[in-house]
N, C-alpha and C positions, 0 to 999 in steps of 0.2 A: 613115585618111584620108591623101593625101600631099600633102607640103607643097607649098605653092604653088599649090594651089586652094582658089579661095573660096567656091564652091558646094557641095552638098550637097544629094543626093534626098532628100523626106521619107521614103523606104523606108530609104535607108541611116543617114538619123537615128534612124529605127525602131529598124532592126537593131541601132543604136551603143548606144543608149540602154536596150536587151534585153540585150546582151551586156555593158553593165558593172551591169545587176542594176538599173538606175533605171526609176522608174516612168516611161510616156509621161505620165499625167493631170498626177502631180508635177512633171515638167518642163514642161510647160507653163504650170500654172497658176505656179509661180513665173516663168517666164518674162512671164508676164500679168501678176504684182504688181509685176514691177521695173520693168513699161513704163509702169504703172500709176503706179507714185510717179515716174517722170519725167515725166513730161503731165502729174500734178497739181502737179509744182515748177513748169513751164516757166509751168503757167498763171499761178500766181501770180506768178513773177516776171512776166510780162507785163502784168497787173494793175499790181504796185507800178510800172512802167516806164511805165504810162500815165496812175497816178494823179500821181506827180512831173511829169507833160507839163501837165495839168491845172492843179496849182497853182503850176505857172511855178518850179518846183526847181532851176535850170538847177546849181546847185554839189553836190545831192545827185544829179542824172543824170550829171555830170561825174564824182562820184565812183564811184557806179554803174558806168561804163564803163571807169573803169581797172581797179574790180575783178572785172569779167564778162572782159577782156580777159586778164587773167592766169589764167582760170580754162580748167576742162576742159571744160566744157560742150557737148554734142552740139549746141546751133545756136547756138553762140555768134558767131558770124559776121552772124547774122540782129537778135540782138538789139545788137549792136553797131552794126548799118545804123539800127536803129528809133529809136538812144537820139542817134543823129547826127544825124540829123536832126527828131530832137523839138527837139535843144540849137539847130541852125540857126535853127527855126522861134522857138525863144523867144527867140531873137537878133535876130531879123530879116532873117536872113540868109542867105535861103535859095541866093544865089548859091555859098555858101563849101563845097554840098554836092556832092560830087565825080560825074559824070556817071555813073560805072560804079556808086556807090550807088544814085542815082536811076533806075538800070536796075533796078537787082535788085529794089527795092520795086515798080515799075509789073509787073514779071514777078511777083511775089508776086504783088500784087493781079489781075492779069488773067490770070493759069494758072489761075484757077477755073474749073471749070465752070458753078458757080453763086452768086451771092453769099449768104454766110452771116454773121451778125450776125457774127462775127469781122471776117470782108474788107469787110463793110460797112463799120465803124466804121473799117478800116484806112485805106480808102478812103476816111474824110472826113477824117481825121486831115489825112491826105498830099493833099487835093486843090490845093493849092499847088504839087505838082511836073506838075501835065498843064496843058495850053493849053486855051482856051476849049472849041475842037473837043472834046477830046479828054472835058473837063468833061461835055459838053452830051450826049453818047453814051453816058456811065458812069451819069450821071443819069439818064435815060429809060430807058434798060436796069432801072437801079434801082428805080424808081418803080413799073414796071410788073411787076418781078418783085415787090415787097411790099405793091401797091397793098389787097391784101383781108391783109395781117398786121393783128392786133391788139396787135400787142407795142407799150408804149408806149414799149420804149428804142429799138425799131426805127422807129417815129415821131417819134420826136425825133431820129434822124440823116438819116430823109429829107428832115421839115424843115430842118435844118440844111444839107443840099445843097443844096434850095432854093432855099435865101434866099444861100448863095454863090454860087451860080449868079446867079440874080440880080445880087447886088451884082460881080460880075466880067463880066456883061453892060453894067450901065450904067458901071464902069471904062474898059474899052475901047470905050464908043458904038457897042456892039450891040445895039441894043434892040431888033430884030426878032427877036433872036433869045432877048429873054426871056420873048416871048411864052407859049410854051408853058409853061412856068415858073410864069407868072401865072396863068394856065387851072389848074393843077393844086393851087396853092395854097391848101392849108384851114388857117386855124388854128384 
């Protein structure tokens, strides 16, 4: 290969991976196990990052993030935005979050093509950083992509959007615009 290119044909990976004697199967499937125990770490850390959000950990998320931040982490950067602004949120304080974060999460969440119980729940997590509009579009988007799920944890955060929706309609004395909100309402 020569230096300073970062591509590579899967033929000439072929050939490479023939000519130093290695299996193609074997290179792969190890290849598949080490992406494999990275998605099963990221998960859990994300887990433990949302269960400290939960029970209001704000010195265990604090510590958490200095030591994600010294770490090598392939999205370290990502979880470093999430753990900011869980700590904002359990502060109060969501002004203190800096604008280019609050970018990068609303572009996470809305580069989806479709919401999946992840972007979902990410999405209610964070619905404190969109404006009413912005709410009210994400939610009926919502609703009606999971209107026929039966998943009961995907039911407890449409509810949940709901009833924020709601309560940030009758905040700002929009109330025609909780209407549809109400209509839709089962508990």
């Amino acid at each position: 290969m020569e230096k300073g290119l970062n591509r590579i044909s899967a033929e000439d990976l072929i050939d490479l991976l023939h000519f130093n004697k290695v299996s193609v199967v074997y290179f792969f499937n190890k290849l598949n196990s080490n992406d494999q125990l990275i998605e099963n770490w990221e998960q859990k850390l994300y887990f433990i990052i949302k269960e400290l959000f939960y029970e209001r950990e704000k010195d265990k998320l604090a510590k958490l993030y200095e030591i994600i931040s010294k770490s090598y982490l392939p999205n370290k950067d990502d979880y470093l935005i999430l753990i900011k602004i869980y700590l904002s949120n359990i502060k109060g304080d969501a002004l203190s979050i800096g604008n280019k974060d609050i970018q990068k999460i609303k572009g996470r969440i809305l580069s989806m093509n479709s919401l999946e119980f992840e972007t979902l729940e990410l999405y209610y997590n964070f619905m404190f950083i969109y404006n009413l509009d912005d709410n009210i579009d994400i939610g009926k988007y919502a609703i009606a992509l999971f209107a026929n799920n039966n998943s009961i944890a995907i039911k407890k955060i449409i509810l949940g959007i709901k009833i924020n929706i709601l309560v940030a309609c009758i905040n700002e004395k929009k109330y025609e615009k909780a209407i549809f909100f109400l209509t839709v309402l089962k508990i």
